[in-house]
C-alpha positions as CSV (number, residue, x, y, z in Angstrom):
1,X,-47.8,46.2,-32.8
2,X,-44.8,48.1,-31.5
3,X,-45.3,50.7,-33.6
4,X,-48.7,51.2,-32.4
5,X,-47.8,52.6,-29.2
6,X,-45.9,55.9,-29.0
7,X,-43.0,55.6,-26.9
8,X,-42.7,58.9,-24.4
9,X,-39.9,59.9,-25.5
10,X,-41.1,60.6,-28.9
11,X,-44.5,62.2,-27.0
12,X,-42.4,64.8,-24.9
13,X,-40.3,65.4,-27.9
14,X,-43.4,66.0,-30.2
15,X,-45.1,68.0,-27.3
16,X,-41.9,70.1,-26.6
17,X,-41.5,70.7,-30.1
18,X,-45.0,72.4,-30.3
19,X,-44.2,74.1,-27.5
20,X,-41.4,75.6,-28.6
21,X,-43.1,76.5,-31.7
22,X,-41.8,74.1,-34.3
23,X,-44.0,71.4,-34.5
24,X,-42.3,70.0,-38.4
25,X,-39.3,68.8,-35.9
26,X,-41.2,67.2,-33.5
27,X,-42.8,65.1,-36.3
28,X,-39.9,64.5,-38.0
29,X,-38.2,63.4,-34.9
30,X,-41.4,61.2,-34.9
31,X,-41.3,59.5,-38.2
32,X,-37.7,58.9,-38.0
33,X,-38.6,56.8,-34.8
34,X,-41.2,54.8,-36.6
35,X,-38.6,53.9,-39.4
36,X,-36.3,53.3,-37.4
37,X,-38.4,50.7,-35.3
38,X,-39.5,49.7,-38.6
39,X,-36.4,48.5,-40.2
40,X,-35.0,47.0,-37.0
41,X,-38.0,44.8,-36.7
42,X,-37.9,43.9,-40.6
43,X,-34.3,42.2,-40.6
44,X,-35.2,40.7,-37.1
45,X,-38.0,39.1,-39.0
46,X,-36.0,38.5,-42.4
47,X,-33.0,37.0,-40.4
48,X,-35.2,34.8,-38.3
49,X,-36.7,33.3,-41.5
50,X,-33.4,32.9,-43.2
51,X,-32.0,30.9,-40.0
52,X,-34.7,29.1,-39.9
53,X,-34.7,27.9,-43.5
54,X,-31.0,27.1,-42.9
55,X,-31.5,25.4,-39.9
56,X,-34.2,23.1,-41.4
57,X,-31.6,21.9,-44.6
58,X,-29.3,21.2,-41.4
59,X,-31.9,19.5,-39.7
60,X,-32.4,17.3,-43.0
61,X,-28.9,17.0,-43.9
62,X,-27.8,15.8,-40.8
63,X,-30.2,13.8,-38.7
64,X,-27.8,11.7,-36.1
65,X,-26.4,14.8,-35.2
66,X,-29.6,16.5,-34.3
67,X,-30.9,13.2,-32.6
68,X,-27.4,12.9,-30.5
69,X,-27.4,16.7,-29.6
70,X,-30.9,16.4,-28.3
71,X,-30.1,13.3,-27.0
72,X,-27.8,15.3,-24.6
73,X,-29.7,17.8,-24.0
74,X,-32.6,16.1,-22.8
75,X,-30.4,14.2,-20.8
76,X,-28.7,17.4,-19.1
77,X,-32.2,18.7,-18.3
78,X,-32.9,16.2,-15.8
């Protein structure tokens, strides 16, 4: 979804670019945006599945540790 929406940076950089005469930078400024938003929110997404895969075989390796950690926490919360 975030790539839906233009941010205005890249809209006055597009619409200076035409004015100036050369829109090809303007869209290449453009698309280097969208990749760039693009990659950053792949590995956000790749990285959260890995830690949560790792997390789980933590979760299932070590049970009494989980249960005494939220033990605390819930106790800490009030």
């Amino acid at each position: 979804m975030a790539g839906l929406i233009p941010c205005l940076l890249t809209l006055f950089v597009i619409i200076f670019a035409i004015s100036k005469g050369v829109p090809v930078a303007g869209l290449l400024f453009a698309v280097t945006i969208m990749t760039g938003v693009a990659l950053t929110l792949s590995t956000v997404v790749i990285l959260s599945i890995l830690c949560r895969e790792r997390l789980v075989h933590n979760f299932e390796r070590r049970p009494r540790l989980f249960a005494t950690i939220s033990s605390v926490w819930k106790a800490r919360q009030g």
